[in-house]
C-alpha positions in Angstrom: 0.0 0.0 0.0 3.0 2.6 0.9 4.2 1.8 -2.8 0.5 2.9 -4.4 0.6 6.1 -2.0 3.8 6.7 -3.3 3.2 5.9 -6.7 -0.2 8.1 -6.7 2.3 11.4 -5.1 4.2 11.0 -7.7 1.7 11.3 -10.5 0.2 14.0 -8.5 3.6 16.2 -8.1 3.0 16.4 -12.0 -0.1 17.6 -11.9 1.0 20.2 -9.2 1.6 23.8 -11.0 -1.9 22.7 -12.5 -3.5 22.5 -8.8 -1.8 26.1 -7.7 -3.1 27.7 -10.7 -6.3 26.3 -10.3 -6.3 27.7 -6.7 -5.2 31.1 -8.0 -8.3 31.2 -10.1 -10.8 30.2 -7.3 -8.8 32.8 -5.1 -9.3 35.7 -7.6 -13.1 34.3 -7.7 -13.5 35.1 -4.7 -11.8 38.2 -4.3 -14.8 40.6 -4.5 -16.0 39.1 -1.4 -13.6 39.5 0.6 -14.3 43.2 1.3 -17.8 43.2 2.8 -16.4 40.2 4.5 -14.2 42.3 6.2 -16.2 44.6 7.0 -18.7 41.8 8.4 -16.2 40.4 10.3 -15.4 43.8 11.8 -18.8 44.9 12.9 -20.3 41.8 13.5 -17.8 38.9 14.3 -15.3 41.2 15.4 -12.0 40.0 16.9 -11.7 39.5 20.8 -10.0 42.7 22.1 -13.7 44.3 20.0 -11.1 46.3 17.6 -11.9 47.0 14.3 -9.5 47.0 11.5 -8.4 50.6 10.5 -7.4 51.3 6.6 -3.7 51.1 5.2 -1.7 53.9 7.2 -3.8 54.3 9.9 -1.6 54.7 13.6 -4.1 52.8 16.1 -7.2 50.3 15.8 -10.6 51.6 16.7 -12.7 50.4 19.3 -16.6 48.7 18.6 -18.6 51.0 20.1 -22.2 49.1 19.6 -23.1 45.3 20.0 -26.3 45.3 18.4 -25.1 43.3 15.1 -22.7 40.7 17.3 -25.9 39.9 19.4 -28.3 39.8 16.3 -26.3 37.9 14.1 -25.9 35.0 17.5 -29.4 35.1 18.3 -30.5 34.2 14.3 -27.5 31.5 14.8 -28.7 29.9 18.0 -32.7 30.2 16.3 -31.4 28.5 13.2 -29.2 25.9 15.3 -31.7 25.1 17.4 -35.1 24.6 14.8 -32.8 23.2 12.4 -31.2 20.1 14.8 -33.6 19.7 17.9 -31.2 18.5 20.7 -34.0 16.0 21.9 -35.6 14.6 19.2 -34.2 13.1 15.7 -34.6 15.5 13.1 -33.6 13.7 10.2 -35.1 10.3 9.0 -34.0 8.2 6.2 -36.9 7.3 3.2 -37.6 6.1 0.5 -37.5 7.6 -2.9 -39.2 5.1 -4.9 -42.4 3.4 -3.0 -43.9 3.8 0.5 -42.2 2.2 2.9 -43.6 -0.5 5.1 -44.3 -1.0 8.5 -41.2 -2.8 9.4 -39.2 -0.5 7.1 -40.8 2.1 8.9 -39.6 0.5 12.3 -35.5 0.2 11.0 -35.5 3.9 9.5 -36.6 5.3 13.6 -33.6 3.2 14.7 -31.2 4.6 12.4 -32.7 7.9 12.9 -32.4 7.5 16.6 -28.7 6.6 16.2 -27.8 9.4 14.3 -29.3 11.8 16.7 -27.5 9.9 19.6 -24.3 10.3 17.5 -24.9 13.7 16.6 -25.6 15.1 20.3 -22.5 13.1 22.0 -19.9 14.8 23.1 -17.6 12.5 20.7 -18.6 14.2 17.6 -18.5 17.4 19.0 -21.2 18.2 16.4 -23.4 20.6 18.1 -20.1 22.7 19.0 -18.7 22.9 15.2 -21.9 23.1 14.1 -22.8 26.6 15.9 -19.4 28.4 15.1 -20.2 27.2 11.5 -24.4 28.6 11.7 -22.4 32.1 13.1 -20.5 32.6 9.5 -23.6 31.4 7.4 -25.8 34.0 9.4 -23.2 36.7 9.0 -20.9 36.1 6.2 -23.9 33.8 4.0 -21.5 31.2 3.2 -19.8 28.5 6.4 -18.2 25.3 5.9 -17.4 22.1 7.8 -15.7 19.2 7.2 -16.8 15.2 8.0 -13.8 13.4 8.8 -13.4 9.6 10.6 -12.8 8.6 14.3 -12.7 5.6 16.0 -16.2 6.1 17.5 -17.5 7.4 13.7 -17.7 10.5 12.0 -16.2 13.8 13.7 -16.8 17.6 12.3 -14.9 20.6 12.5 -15.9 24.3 11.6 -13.2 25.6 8.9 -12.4 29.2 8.9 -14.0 31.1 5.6 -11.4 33.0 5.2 -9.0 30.3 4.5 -11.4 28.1 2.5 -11.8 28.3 -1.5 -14.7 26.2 -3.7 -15.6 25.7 -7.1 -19.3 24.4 -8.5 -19.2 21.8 -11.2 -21.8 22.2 -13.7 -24.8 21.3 -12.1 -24.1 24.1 -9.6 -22.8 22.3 -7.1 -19.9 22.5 -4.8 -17.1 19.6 -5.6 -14.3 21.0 -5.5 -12.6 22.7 -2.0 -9.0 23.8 -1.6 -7.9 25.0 2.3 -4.8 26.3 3.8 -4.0 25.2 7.1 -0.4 25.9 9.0 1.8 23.2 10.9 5.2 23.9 13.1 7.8 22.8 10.9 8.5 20.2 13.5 5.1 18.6 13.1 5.0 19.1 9.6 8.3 16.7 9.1 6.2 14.7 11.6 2.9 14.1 9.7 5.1 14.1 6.7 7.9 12.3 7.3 8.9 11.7 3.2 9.4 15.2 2.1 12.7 16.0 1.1 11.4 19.9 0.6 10.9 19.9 4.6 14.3 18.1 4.7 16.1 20.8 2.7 14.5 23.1 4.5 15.8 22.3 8.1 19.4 22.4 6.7 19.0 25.6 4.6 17.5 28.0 7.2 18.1 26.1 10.3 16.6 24.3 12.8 13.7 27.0 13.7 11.0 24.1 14.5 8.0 26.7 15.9 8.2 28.1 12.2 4.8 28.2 10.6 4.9 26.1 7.7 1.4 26.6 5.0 -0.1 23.4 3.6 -3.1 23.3 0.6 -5.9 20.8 1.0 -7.2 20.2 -2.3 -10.5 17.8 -2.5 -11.7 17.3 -6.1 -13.4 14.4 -7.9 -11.1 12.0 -8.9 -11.4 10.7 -12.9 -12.1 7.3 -12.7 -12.7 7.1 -9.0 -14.3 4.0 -7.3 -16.4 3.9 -4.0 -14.9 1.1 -1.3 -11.6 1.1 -3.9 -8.2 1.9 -2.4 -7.9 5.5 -1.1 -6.0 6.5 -3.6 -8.6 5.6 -6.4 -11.8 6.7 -4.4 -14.2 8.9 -6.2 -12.8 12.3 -4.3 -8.6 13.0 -4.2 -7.2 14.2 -1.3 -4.1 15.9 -1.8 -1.9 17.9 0.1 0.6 20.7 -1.1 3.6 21.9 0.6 3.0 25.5 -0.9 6.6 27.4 -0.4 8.2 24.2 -1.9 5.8 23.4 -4.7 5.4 19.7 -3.0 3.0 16.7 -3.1 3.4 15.5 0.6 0.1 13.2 0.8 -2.4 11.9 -1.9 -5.5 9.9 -0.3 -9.1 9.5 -1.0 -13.1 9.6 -0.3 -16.2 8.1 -1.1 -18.1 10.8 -0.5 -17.2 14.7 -0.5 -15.7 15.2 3.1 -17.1 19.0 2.9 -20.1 20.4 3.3 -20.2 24.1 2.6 -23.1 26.1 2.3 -24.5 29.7 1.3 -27.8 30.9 3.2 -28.7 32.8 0.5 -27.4 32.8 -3.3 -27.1 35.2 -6.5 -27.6 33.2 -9.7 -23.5 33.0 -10.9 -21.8 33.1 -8.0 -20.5 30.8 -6.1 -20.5 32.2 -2.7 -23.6 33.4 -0.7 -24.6 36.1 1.3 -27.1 36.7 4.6 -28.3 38.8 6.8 -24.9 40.5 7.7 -24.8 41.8 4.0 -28.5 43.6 4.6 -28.0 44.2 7.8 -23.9 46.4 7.5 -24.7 49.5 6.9 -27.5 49.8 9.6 -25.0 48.2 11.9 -22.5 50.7 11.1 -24.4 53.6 11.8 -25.6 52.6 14.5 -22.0 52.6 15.8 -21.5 56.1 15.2 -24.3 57.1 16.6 -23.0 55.1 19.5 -19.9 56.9 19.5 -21.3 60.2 19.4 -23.5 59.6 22.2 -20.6 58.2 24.0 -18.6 61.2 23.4 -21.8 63.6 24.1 -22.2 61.7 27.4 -18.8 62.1 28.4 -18.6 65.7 28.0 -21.5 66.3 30.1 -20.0 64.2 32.7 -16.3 65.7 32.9 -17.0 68.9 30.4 -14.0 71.2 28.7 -13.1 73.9 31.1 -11.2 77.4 30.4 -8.8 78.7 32.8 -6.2 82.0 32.7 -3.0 79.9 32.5 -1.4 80.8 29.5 -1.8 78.5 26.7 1.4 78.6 23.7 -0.5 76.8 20.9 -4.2 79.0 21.5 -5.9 75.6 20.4 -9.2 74.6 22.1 -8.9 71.4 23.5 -12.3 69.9 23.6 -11.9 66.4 25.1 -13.5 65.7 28.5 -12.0 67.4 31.5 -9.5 69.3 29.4 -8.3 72.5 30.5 -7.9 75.7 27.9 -6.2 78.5 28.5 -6.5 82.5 27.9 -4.5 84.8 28.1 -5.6 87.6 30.6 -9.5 87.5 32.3 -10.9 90.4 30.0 -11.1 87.9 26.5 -13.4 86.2 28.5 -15.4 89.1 29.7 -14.5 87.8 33.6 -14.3 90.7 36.6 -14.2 88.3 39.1 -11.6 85.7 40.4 -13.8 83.2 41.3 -14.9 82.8 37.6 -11.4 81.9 36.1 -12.1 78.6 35.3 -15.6 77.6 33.1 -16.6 75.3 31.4 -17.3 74.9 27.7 -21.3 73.3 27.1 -20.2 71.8 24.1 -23.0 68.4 24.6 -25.8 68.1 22.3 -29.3 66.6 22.0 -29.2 63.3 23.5 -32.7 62.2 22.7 -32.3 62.6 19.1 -29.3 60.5 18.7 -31.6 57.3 20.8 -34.5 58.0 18.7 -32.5 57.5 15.4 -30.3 54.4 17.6 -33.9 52.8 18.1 -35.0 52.8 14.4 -31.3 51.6 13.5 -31.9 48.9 15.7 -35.4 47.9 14.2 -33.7 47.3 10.9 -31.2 45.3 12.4 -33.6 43.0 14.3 -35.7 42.8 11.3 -32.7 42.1 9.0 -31.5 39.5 10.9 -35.4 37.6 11.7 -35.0 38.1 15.3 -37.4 40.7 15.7 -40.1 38.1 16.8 -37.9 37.3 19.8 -38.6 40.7 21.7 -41.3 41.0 24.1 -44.1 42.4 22.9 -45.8 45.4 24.1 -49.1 45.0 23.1 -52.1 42.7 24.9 -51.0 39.6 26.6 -51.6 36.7 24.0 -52.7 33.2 24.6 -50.3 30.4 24.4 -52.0 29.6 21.2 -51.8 32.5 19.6 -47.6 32.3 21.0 -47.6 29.2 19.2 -49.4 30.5 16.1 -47.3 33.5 15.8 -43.9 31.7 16.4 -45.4 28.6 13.5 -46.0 31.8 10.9 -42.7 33.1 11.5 -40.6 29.7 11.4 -42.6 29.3 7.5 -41.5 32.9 6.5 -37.9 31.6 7.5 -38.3 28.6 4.4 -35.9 30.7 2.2 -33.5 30.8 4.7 -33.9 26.9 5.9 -34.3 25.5 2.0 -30.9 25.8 1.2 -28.7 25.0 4.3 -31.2 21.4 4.8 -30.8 20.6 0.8 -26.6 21.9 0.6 -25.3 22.3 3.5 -27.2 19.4 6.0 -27.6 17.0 3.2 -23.5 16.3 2.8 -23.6 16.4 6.6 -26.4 13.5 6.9 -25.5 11.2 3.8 -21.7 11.2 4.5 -22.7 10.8 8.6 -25.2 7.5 7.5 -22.7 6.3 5.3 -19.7 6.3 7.8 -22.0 4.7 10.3 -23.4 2.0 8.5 -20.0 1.0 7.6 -19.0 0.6 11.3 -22.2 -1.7 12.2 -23.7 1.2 14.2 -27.2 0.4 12.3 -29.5 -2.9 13.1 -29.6 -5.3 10.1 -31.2 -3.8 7.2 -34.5 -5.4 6.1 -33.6 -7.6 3.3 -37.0 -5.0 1.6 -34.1 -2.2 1.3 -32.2 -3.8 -1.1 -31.1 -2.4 -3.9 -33.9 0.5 -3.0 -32.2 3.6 -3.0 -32.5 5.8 0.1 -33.2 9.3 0.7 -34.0 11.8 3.9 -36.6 13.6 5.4 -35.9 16.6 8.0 -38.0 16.6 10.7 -36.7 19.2 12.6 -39.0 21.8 14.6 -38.9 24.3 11.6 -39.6 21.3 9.1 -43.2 20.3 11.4 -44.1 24.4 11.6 -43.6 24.4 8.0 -45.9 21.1 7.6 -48.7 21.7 10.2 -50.4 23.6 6.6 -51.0 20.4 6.0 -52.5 18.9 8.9 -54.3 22.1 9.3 -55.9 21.1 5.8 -56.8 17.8 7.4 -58.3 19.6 10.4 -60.4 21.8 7.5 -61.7 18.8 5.4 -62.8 17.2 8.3 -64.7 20.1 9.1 -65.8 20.5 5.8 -66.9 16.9 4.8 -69.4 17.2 8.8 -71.3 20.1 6.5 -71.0 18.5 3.5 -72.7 15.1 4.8 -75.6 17.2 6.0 -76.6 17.3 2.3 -75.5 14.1 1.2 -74.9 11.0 3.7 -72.3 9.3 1.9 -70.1 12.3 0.5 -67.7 11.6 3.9 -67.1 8.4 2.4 -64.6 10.1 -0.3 -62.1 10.7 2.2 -59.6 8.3 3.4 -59.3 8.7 7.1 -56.9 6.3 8.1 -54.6 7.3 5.8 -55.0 10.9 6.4 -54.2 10.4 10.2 -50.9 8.5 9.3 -50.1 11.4 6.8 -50.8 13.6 9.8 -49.2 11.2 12.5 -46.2 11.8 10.5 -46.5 15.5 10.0 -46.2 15.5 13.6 -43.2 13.7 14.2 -44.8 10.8 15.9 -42.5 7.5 15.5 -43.4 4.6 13.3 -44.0 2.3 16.5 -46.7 4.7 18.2 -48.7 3.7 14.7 -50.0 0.5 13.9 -49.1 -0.8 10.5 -52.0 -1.6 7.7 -51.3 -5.1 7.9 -52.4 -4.7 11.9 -55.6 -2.9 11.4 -56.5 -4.7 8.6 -56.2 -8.0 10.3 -57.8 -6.0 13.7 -61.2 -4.8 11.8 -61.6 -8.6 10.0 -61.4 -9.6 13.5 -64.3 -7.6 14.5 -66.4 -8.0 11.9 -66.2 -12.0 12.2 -66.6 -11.4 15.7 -69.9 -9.0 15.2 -71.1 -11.3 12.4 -70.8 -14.2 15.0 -72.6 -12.0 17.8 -75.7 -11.3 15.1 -75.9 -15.0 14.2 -75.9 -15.7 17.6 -78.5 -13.2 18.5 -80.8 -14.7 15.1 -80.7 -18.0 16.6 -81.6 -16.8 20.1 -84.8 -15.0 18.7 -85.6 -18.0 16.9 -85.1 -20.3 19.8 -87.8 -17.8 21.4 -90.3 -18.0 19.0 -90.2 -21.8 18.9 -89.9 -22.0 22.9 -93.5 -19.5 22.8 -95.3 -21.6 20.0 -94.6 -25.0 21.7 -95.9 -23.6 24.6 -99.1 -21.5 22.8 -99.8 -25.8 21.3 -99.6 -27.1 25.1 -102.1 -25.0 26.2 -104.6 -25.5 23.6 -104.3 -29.6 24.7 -104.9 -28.4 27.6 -107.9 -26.9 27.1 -109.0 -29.8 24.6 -108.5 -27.6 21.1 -107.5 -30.6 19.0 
C-alpha cells in the first residue's frame, strides 16, 4: 500500500503547477467578497480585544462601540441551530424515494434515525459545538463550511475558517471541489510528513527553527475514474496535500463521499459564494456605531465637560476632550471681573434624545434584517399560548428561504456522509432484506420542518370540518375521504415514531377480527330469537291440549 501512495504522489507532483493555478483562479473568484467580509467580520464577528481593523496607514485600531449586530447575528444562529437540529428529538429520517415504505421499514429507519441523533448530540462528535461556530459565518458572512472526517467512534466535524477556505461548482451548480490552507510547526510538519525532502532541505538551509509556521493546501476534487470502497488513492474524491513554499506533493488519499459540506444561506444566480443577513444588515450596523460613538462622546462631555482657565496656553488651540483645561490669556477675553470665575466650562454636549430616537429605528432594521425581531417582548395585549404558538409557526414558514438551502446543501452532505460512515461501522440494526437495492433518501423533521408542515395537517383539520357540513346534504359524500390514511399522513407530519402507529397489515387484520366477531354475535343473536319464538309456539300448542282444542 506505501508503494501505491507513493506511486499516486508522484503522479500528482505532475499535476502540481496545475492545482496552484487552479487555486489562483478560485482565489481571484472570490476576491470581490472579501471586502464586505471584512467589514462583516469587523462589525459583527469582530475579533476579541472588540477592535476594528483601520485602513492602510492608519496609527491605532478603533474600538466597537455598539453590539447590536454581534448579538443579532448569535441570536438568528442559535434560532437556526436550534429549529434546524432539535437537541432532543431526531430530526432527520431516512426514506424512500421510490415506494412507501412499510411498517417494518418504517420500524429500522426510527432506529437509524435514533442513532444518528445519539451520535450527533454526543460529546464525541462534537457536532453541536462545530456546528454553531459554522451557523455564526452562514448568518453573518452567507456562506460557512465544515468538514466530515473519521474517528474511532464514527464520524467527527470541525468548523473551517472562511477566510481560509476556496470552492468551485461543477456544472450542475454544485460544490465539488474545496481547496484550504491550514499551517503546521515545521516540527510537526516533518512529523505528519515524514517523506518530504522539501521539509528536509528546509531544516538544513534556514536552520533548525521548529516553531516556524509552515502553510499546507488541502485540495478535494473528484477523482477521474474514482471507485467507492476502492483503495484511497482511487476513491471517487482525491485528497491531496501541497507543501506551498516548496511546490510539494506531501500526501495523496481518498473519499467516497465529499468530506465537505459548505453552504450559502442565500445565493445570486453566478456566483458561487452566498450572502445573509450581515450583507442587509452592515450599513444599519455601522451607523448605529457612530451614533453610539457620538452619544458616548456627548455623554462624556457632560459628565467631565471642557473647562477654560487664565493659564497661558502657547499653541491658543481649544482642546475639547473631556476634562480638558484651555487657557486665555488675561480674564478680560473672556469678559470675567471676578476671580472666582477663572475657570468655566465649555457646554459643548448636544441633544441626547435625538441620537436614541435614530439608535432605536437603526436597531429595528437590524432585528428585522437579521429575523429576530419576533424574539422581543411584545408590548401589546398579553396573547394566549395559542396565539404564542401561532405567531412563532407563521414566522418559522416565513424563515423557508433561509432553511431550504442549508437542509438541501449544507445538511444533506452532513447527513448522507454521517449514515454512510456509520453504517459501515455496524452502528445500524440489520437492514430489512426489503431495502435492497432500494435507493435511500432523507426527510428533515426538525421543529422548523413540522411548523412548516402543520399547513397540511391544518388542511386535514379543514376537510374534516368541511366533509361534517358537506354530509348534512349528502350522507355518503364523507365516504370520499380516506381517514386512516389521512391520520398516518398527519401522524407523520407531527413527528410521531413509526411504533406509536400500527401498521395496515395490523388494522386490517384487527377490523376482520371484529367483523367476524360481530357477524358471529348477530348469528348468535338470530338464533336466540328463533329459539324464542319456537320455545312461545310450543308452549301457545300445550295450552290448547290443555284446554281440549284438538
Amino acid at each position: 500500500m506505501e508503494t501505491i501512495v507513493k506511486r499516486a504522489i508522484r503522479a500528482a507532483q505532475k499535476r502540481v503547477k496545475s492545482l496552484l493555478m487552479d487555486w489562483e483562479e478560485m482565489k481571484q473568484e472570490r476576491l470581490p467578497f472579501e471586502t464586505e467580509w471584512q467589514k462583516i467580520g469587523d462589525y459583527i464577528l469582530p475579533r476579541r480585544d472588540m477592535n476594528i481593523t483601520r485602513a492602510k496607514g492608519s496609527l491605532r485600531t478603533k474600538k466597537l462601540a455598539d453590539n447590536k449586530g454581534v448579538v443579532a447575528n448569535e441570536r438568528l444562529a442559535a434560532t437556526l441551530h436550534g429549529f434546524l437540529m432539535s437537541p432532543f428529538t431526531p430530526w432527520v429520517m431516512p426514506n424512500l424515494l421510490e415506494r412507501d415504505a412499510s411498517h417494518d421499514e418504517e420500524v429500522w429507519f426510527d432506529a437509524v434515525a435514533k442513532r444518528m441523533h445519539a451520535h450527533f448530540s454526543g460529546s464525541a462528535s462534537n457536532f453541536r459545538v462545530h456546528m454553531a461556530e459554522d451557523m455564526l459565518d452562514s448568518t453573518a458572512f452567507g456562506s460557512s463550511i465544515l468538514f466530515i472526517g473519521t474517528g474511532k467512534s464514527g464520524p467527527t466535524y470541525m468548523s473551517v475558517p472562511l477566510m481560509r477556505s476556496w470552492w468551485r461548482e461543477n456544472e450542475q451548480g454544485v460544490i465539488d471541489t474545496v481547496d484550504r490552507t491550514f499551517d503546521l510547526t515545521l516540527r510537526k510538519a516533518v512529523q505528519r510528513y515524514p517523506h518530504s525532502a522539501e521539509l528536509k532541505e528546509k531544516i538544513k538551509r534556514d536552520g533548525a527553527n521548529e516553531s516556524e509556521l509552515i502553510e499546507f493546501l488541502h485540495v478535494v476534487q473528484p477523482r477521474e475514474g474514482g471507485r467507492e470502497n476502492a483503495a484511497r488513492v482511487f476513491k471517487n474524491f482525491e485528497d491531496i496535500v501541497i507543501y506551498v513554499e516548496g511546490g510539494e506533493v506531501v500526501d495523496v488519499g481518498g473519499h467516497d463521499q465529499f468530506p465537505y459540506a459548505p453552504g450559502r444561506l442565500q445565493r445570486r444566480s453566478g456566483e458561487a459564494y452566498g450572502y445573509g443577513p450581515g450583507w442587509t444588515a452592515l450599513p444599519n450596523i455601522i451607523s448605529a456605531n457612530s451614533i453610539m460613538e457620538a452619544i458616548s462622546r456627548n455623554t462624556e462631555q457632560r459628565a467631565d465637560p471642557t473647562m477654560f482657565s487664565i493659564l497661558p496656553n502657547a499653541r491658543n488651540l481649544i482642546d475639547r476632550r473631556p476634562g480638558a483645561i484651555n487657557s486665555i490669556m488675561g480674564l478680560e477675553n473672556l469678559g470675567i471681573s471676578n476671580i472666582n470665575d477663572a475657570i468655566q466650562t465649555l457646554d459643548a454636549g448636544g441633544d441626547v434624545g435625538v441620537g436614541y430616537q435614530l439608535l432605536e429605528l437603526l436597531y429595528r432594521g437590524i432585528d428585522f434584517s437579521f429575523y429576530v425581531d419576533w424574539l422581543r417582548p411584545n408590548e401589546g395585549p398579553q396573547k394566549t399560548a395559542t396565539e404564542v404558538i401561532d405567531n412563532r409557526d407563521l414566522r418559522l414558514r416565513s424563515m423557508s428561504p433561509l432553511v431550504a438551502r442549508l437542509e438541501q446543501e449544507k445538511l444533506t452532505n452532513i447527513v448522507e456522509r454521517t449514515f454512510v460512515l456509520e453504517k459501515a461501522a455496524g452502528h445500524f440494526p440489520p437492514m430489512p432484506e426489503s431495502l435492497d437495492k432500494h435507493e435511500l433518501g432523507f426527510e428533515y423533521r426538525s421543529p422548523v420542518a413540522q411548523a412548516q408542515r402543520q399547513s397540511e395537517v391544518e388542511a386535514m383539520m379543514r376537510t374534516f370540518d368541511f366533509a361534517a357540513v358537506a354530509a348534512q346534504f349528502d350522507p355518503d359524500a364523507p365516504k370520499v375521504l380516506d381517514a386512516q390514511e389521512m391520520l398516518r399522513d398527519a401522524a407523520r407530519a407531527n413527528g410521531a415514531q413509526a411504533k406509536y402507529v400500527r401498521s395496515r397489515e395490523t388494522v386490517a387484520a384487527q377490523t376482520a377480527q371484529e367483523q367476524a366477531a360481530a357477524q358471529n354475535s348477530q348469528e348468535l343473536d338470530q338464533t336466540l330469537i328463533g329459539a324464542q319464538a319456537l320455545q312461545a309456539g310450543g308452549q301457545g300448542l300445550a295450552n290448547l291440549e290443555t284446554a281440549g282444542v284438538a
